[in-house]
MARDRENLO-617187 format. One line per 4 residues: their letters; for each residue x, y, z of C-alpha. Coordinates in steps of 0.001 Angstrom, whole numbers, plus 500000, padded with zeros to 6 digits. Example, Ala and Ser with C-alpha at 12.3 -4.5 7.8 and 13.67 -1.06 7.14 Angstrom:
// MARDRENLO-617187
AS) 512300 495500 507800  513670 498940 507140
This chain:
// MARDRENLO-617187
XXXX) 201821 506537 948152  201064 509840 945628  202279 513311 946738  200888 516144 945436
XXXX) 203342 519430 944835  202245 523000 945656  203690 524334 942264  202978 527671 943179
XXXX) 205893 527750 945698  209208 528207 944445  210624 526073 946437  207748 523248 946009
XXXX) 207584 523707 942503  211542 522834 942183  210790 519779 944695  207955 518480 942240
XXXX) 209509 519152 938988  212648 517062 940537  210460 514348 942107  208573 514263 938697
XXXX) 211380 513463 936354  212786 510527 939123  209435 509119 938712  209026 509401 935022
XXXX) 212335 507874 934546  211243 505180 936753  208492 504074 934489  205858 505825 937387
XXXX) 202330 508255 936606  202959 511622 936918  199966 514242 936541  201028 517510 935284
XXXX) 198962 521038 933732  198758 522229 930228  197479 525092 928516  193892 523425 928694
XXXX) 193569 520239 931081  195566 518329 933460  196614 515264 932154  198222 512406 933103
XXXX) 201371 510844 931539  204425 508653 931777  207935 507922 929797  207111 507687 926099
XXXX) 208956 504781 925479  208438 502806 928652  205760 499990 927467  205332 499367 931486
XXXX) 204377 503312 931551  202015 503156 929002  200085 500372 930608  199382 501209 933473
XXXX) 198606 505105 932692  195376 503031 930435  195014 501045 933198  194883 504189 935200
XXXX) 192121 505332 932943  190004 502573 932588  191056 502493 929005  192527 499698 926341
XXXX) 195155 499117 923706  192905 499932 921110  192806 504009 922460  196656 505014 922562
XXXX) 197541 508101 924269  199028 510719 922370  202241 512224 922618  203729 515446 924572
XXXX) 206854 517044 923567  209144 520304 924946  210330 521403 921735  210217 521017 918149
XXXX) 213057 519019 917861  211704 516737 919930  208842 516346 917874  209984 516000 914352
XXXX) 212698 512984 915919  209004 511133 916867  207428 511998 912780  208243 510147 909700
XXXX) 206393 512878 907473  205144 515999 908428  203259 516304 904695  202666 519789 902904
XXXX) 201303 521621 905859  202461 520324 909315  205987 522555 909674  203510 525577 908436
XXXX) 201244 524476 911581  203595 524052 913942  205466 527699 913013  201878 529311 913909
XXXX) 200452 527144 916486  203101 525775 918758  203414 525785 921722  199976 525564 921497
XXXX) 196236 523848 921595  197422 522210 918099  197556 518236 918091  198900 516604 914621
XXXX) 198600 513350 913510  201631 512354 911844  202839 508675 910385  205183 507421 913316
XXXX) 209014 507034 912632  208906 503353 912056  212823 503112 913726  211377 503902 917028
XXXX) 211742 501254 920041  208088 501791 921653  204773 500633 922305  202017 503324 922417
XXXX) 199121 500441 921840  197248 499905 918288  198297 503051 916330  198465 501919 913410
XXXX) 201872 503657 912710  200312 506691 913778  201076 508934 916406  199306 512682 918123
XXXX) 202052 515419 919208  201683 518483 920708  203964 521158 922244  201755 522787 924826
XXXX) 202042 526412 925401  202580 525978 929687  206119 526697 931373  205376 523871 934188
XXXX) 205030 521319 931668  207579 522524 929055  209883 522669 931910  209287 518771 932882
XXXX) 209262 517873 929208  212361 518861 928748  213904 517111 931702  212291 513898 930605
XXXX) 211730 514063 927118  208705 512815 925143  205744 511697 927115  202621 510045 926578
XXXX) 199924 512037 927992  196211 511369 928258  193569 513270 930364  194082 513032 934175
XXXX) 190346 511736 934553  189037 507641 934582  187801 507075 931006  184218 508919 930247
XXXX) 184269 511257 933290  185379 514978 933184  188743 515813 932646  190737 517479 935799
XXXX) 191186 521644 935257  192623 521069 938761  195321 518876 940323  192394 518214 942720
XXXX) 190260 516381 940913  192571 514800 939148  193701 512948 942295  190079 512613 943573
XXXX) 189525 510452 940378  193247 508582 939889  194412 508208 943623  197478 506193 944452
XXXX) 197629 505188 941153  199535 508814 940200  203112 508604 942064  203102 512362 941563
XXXX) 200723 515629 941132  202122 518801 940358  199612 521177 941165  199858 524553 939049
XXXX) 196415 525645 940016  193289 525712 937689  194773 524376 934051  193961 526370 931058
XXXX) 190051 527222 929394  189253 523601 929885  188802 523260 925750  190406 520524 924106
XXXX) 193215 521412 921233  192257 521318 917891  193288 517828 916428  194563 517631 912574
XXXX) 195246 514330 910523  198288 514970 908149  198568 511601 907038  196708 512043 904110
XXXX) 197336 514510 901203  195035 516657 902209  195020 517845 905646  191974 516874 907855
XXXX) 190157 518510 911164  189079 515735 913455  188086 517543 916039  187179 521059 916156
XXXX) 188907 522651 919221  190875 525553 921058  191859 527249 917428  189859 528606 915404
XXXX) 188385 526770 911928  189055 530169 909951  192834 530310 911795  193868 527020 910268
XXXX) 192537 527371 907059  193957 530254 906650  197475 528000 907155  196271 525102 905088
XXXX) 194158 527056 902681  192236 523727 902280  190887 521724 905219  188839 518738 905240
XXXX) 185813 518298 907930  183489 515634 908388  180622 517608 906658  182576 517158 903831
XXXX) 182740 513355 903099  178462 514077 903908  177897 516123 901137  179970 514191 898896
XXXX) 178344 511404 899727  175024 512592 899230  175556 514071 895885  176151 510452 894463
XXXX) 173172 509295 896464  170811 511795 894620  171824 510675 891496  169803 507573 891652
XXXX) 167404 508132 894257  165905 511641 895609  165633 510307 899267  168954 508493 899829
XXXX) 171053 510765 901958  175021 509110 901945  176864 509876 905182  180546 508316 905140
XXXX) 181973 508401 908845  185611 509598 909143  187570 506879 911399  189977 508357 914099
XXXX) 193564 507352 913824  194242 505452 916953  196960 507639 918642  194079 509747 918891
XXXX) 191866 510140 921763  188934 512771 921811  189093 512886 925422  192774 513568 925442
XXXX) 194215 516918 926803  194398 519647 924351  196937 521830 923771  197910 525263 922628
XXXX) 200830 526159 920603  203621 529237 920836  206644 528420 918697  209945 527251 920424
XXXX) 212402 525994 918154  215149 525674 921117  215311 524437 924987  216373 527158 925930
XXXX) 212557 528150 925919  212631 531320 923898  209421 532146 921764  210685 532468 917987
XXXX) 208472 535122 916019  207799 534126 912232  206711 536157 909651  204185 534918 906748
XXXX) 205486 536942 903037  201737 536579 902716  198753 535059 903749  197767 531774 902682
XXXX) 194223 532132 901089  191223 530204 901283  190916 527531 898589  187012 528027 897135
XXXX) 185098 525384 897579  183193 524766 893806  180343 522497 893954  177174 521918 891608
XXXX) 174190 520444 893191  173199 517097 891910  170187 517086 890270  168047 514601 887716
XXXX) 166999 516707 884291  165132 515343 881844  165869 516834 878261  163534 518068 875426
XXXX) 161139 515693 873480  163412 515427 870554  166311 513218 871700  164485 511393 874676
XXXX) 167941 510908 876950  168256 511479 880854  171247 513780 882356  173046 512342 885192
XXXX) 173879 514835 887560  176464 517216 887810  179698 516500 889673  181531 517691 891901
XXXX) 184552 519318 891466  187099 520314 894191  190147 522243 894392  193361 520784 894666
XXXX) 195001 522421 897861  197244 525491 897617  200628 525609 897737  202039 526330 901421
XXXX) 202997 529926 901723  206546 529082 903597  207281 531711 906414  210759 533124 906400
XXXX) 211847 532951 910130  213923 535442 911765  216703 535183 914161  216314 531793 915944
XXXX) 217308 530392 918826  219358 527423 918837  217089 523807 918196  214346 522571 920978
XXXX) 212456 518710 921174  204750 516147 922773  199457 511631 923196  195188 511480 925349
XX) 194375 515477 925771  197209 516907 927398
């Protein structure tokens, strides 16, 4: 039998967050807000957890949830490489509507489903969920809805969709904007958006400098086509990482380096720019009379990303420690 938590009650809200953590540490669901959904979630590194929070959802193996964290710490004790750009992302965006993709430490003892050695983390920017996070420690959270339906902005309809199959809701009121966080892959050497969310193209550019979309890999890809034929149009698809869910809760980042839940304020020493992007269009030519030869068409030339522009960070507080759409 579920129970559902009137968070807005101090007294409830202590009750919940208690009852919570017991059943998190039991290998139980939990549902819980964020800064943009509800989601669902259980003990990161309880394989029995995982299961049934897919089976909860309808969902298999093959779509692992992604991972929720309370602090920073936390987080970088889950990645095996954070690449050029990730500790400049998470300085700006956490706690926040910011999900990386990151390699997985491979010394881990856990079972997330077919990742691939992936894994998603976010630190989301909501004192409820912070404050469980740190009591329990990394969690795998997904959207509180059954696969393909709505995801919950309330504890409501979370329950209305999940049942008895949640041993606890914490009900915080309506959660967040209802818009998914922003999802980057850093597992390549050039980071990638795959999925355009809560912040702001323009916003994480202007940390990366360069960013990779989807349209992209299509222009690319039709350059080379129109080389040899006028009406081929290339499209190469970019394939998700599977710790990666695009109905999984977003998340907004505020930087916490420390449990103790203070905000720590960093300063850029300047503003990463925008890398150009330099492209010729493809085209067939055909030169004068006198040699008789064809000219392929021009190529395309790209950037190599910027150097990160490292922020200098002030006084901080002591060290802090983040997978679906929560």
């Amino acid at each position: 039998m579920s129970r559902r938590y009137d968070c807005s009650e101090p007294m409830e809200r202590t009750r919940g967050i208690a009852e919570a953590v017991s059943a998190v540490r039991r290998g139980e669901l939990v549902v819980l807000p964020t800064d943009t959904v509800y989601g669902i979630g259980c003990d990161a590194f309880t394989p029995s957890g995982v299961t049934a929070l897919l089976d909860a959802k309808g969902r298999g193996r093959e779509m692992p949830p992604p991972v929720l964290v309370g602090s920073v710490r936390a987080a970088t004790a889950l990645i095996d490489d954070l690449g050029t750009y990730g500790q400049d992302l998470i300085d700006e965006f956490w706690p926040g509507a910011l999900t990386l993709v990151c390699r997985a430490n491979p010394n881990l003892a856990w079972d997330l489903g077919d990742t691939k050695g992936t894994v998603a983390v976010r630190m989301p920017m909501d004192q409820l969920a912070l404050e469980l996070l740190r009591e329990t420690g990394p969690m795998a959270v997904s959207s509180a809805n059954l696969s393909g339906a709505e995801a919950a902005r309330t504890a409501e309809n979370a329950e209305k969709q999940l049942g008895d199959a949640v041993a606890v809701y914490l009900d915080a009121g309506p959660s967040g904007e209802g818009e998914p966080s922003s999802i980057i892959d850093l597992t390549g050497p050039v980071p990638r958006l795959l999925r355009a969310g809560a912040i702001p193209e323009d916003r994480l550019r202007g940390v990366c400098g360069v960013l990779l979309v989807d349209d992209d890999d299509d222009d690319e890809d039709k350059e080379e086509n129109d080389v040899t034929s006028d009406a081929a149009v290339g499209e190469d698809t970019l394939a998700e990482p599977p710790s990666l869910r695009k109905d999984d809760v977003g998340e907004a980042p505020d930087l916490r380096k420390d449990d103790a839940g203070e905000a720590l304020d960093l300063r850029k020493d300047g503003e990463a720019g925008s890398a150009p992007s330099l492209r010729k269009d493809a085209a067939d030519e055909k030169s004068n009379d006198q040699d008789g030869s064809d000219l392929g068409a021009g190529e395309t030339d790209r950037p190599g990303p910027e150097p990160s522009l490292r922020k200098e960070p002030g006084d901080e507080p002591p060290g802090a420690a983040d997978p679906d759409k929560a």
